[in-house]
C-alpha positions as CSV (number, residue, x, y, z in Angstrom):
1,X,-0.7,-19.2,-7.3
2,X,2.5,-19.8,-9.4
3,X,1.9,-22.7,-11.9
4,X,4.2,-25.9,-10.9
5,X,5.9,-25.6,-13.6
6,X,7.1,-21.9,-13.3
7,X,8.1,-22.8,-10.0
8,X,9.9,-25.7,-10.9
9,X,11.9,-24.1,-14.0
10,X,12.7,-20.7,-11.8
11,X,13.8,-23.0,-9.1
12,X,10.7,-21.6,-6.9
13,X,11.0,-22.6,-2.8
14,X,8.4,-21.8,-0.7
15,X,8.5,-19.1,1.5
16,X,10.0,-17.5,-1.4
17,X,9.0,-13.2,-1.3
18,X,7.9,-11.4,-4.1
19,X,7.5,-7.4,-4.8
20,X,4.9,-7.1,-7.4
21,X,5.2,-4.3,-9.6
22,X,3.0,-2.1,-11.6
23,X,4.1,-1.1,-14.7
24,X,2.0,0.7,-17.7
25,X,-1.1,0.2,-19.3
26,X,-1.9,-2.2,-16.2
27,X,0.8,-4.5,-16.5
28,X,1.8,-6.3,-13.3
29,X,4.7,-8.4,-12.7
30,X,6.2,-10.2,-9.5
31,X,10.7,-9.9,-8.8
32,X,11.9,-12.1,-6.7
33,X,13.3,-10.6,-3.5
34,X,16.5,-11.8,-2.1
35,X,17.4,-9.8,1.3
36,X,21.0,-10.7,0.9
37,X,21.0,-9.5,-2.6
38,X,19.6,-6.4,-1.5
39,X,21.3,-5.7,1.5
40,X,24.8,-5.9,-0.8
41,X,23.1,-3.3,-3.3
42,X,22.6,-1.0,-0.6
43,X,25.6,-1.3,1.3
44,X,28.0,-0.9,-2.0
45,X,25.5,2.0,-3.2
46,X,25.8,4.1,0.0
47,X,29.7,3.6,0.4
48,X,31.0,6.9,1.3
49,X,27.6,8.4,2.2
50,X,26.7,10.0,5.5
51,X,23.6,8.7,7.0
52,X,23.6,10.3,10.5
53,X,21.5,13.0,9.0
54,X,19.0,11.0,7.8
55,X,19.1,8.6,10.8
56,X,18.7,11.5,13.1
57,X,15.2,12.9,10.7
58,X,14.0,9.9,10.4
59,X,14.1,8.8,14.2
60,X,12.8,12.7,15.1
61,X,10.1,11.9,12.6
62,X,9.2,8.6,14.7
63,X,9.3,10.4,17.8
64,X,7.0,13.4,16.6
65,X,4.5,10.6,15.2
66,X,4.7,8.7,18.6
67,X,4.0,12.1,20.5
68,X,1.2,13.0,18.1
69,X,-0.5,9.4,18.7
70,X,0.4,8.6,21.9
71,X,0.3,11.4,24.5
72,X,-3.2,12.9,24.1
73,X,-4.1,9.5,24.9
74,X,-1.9,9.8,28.5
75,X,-3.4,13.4,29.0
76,X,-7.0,11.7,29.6
């Protein structure tokens, strides 16, 4: 649990997500997620990028990984 006051001085809500990180010699440390924040990264990061290509692998990938898990248990 976060101490009350870290929570109240970092302004804290529940519900709040964090991604805890590993960093060297066992450090660990928690960053605050904001899916908005993110989302805007990505979006001015990728500008100009084609993704079809990866869309396409990555939904063949799902579909090979359904087959392989799914349809030997139809064949019984």
């Amino acid at each position: 649990m976060i101490p009350k006051d870290t929570r109240t001085a970092q302004k804290i809500r529940p519900g709040t997500k964090f991604l805890l990180v590993e960093g060297g010699a066992g450090t660990l440390w928690l960053q605050r997620l904001n899916p908005e924040e993110i989302a805007k990264r990505l979006h001015e990061e990728l500008k100009g990028i084609d993704l079809d290509p990866i869309i396409a692998k990555v939904k063949a990938e799902i579909a090979e990984m359904a087959a392989e898990k799914y349809l030997p248990a139809l064949e019984s």
